[in-house]
C-alpha positions as CSV (number, residue, x, y, z in Angstrom):
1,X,0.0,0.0,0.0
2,X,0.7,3.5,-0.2
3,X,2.7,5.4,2.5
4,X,4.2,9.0,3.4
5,X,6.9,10.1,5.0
6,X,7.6,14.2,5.3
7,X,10.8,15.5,6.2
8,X,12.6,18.6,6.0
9,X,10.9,20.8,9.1
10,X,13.0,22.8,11.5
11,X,13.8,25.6,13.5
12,X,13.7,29.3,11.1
13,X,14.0,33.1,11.7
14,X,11.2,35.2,10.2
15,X,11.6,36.3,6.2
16,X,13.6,32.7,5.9
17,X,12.6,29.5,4.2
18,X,12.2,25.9,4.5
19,X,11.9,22.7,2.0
20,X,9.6,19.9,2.9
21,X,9.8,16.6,1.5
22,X,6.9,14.3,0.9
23,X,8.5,10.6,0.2
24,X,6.1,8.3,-1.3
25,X,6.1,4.1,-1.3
26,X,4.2,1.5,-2.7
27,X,3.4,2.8,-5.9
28,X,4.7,4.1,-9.3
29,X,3.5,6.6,-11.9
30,X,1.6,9.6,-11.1
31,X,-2.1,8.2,-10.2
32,X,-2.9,10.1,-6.5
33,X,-3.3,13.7,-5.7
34,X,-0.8,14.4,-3.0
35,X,-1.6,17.8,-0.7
36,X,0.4,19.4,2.4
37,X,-1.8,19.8,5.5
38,X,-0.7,22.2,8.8
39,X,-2.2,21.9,11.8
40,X,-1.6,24.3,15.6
41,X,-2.9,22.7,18.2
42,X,-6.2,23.7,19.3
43,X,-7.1,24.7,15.9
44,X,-8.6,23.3,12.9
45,X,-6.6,21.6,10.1
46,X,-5.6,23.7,7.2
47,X,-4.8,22.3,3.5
48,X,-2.3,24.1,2.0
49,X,-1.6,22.6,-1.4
50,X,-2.6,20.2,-3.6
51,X,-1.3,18.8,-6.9
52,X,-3.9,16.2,-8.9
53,X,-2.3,13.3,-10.5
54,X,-1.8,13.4,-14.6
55,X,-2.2,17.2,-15.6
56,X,-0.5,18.2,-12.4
57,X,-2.9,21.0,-11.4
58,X,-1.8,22.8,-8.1
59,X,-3.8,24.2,-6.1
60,X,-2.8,27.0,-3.0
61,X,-4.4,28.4,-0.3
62,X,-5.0,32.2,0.1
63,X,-2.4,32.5,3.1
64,X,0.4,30.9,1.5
65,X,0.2,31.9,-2.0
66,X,2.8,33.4,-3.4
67,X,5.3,32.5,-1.0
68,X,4.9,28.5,-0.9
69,X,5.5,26.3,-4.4
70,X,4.8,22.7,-4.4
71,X,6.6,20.5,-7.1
72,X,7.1,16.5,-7.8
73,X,10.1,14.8,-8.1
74,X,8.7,11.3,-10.8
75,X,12.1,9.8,-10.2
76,X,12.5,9.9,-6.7
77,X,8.9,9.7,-6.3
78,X,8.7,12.6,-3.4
79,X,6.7,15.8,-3.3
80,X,8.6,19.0,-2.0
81,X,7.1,22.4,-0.4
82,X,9.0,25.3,-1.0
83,X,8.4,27.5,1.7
84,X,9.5,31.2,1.5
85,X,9.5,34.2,3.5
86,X,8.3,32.5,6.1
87,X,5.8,34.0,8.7
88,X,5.4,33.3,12.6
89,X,1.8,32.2,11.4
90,X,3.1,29.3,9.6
91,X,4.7,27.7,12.5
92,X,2.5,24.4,12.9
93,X,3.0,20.4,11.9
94,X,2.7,20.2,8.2
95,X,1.7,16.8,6.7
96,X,1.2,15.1,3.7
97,X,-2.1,13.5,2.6
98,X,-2.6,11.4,-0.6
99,X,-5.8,10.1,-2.4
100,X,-6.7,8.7,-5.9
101,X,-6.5,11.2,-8.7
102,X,-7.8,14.4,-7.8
103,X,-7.9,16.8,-4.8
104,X,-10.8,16.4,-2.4
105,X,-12.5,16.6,0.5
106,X,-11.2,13.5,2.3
107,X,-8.3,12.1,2.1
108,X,-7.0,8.2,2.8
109,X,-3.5,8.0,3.3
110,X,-1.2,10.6,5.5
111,X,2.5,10.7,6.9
112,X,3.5,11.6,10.5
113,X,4.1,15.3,10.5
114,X,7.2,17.1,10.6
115,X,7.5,20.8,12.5
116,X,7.6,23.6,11.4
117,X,8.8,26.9,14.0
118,X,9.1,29.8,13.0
119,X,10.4,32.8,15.5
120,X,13.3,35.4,16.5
């Protein structure tokens, strides 16, 4: 079956940036949407990207557009967030979520987390 594992989180100063890595098993070819997911706790999860599967469509949330890019590595079979000029805002657990195809409301398979801190 499918799994997720995200790496790449850390400790960064304001205005800085980050790369998050989404590594992907069990499967080849480019058949599930993958999306990045943060989460503070006490508060509701937030998507913040998704890419479908085949035409690659991306999609971004309001607060991060602009300043976060996902992209897909087909060799290596891993799904990065570019994350620049970082806010306090975005410190929180990002994750990665995959289902079949397309981008949706519910998603079936998810990694562990990895933090993400931003501050002075």
């Amino acid at each position: 079956q499918l799994h997720l594992a995200e790496s790449g989180g850390g400790l960064v100063q304001p205005g800085g940036s980050l790369r998050l890595s989404c590594a992907a098993s069990g499967f080849t070819g480019d058949t599930y949407a993958i999306a990045w997911f943060r989460q503070v706790p006490g508060k509701e999860r937030q998507e913040v990207s998704c890419r479908t599967s085949g035409d690659g469509r991306i999609y971004y949330d309001n607060s991060v557009k602009g300043r976060f890019t996902m992209s897909r590595d087909g060799a290596k079979n891993t799904v990065y967030l570019q994350m620049n000029s970082l806010k306090p805002d975005d410190t929180a657990v990002y994750y990665c979520a995959a289902r079949a195809h397309t981008c949706g409301y519910t998603y079936d398979y998810w990694g562990q987390g990895t933090q993400v801190t931003v501050s002075s």
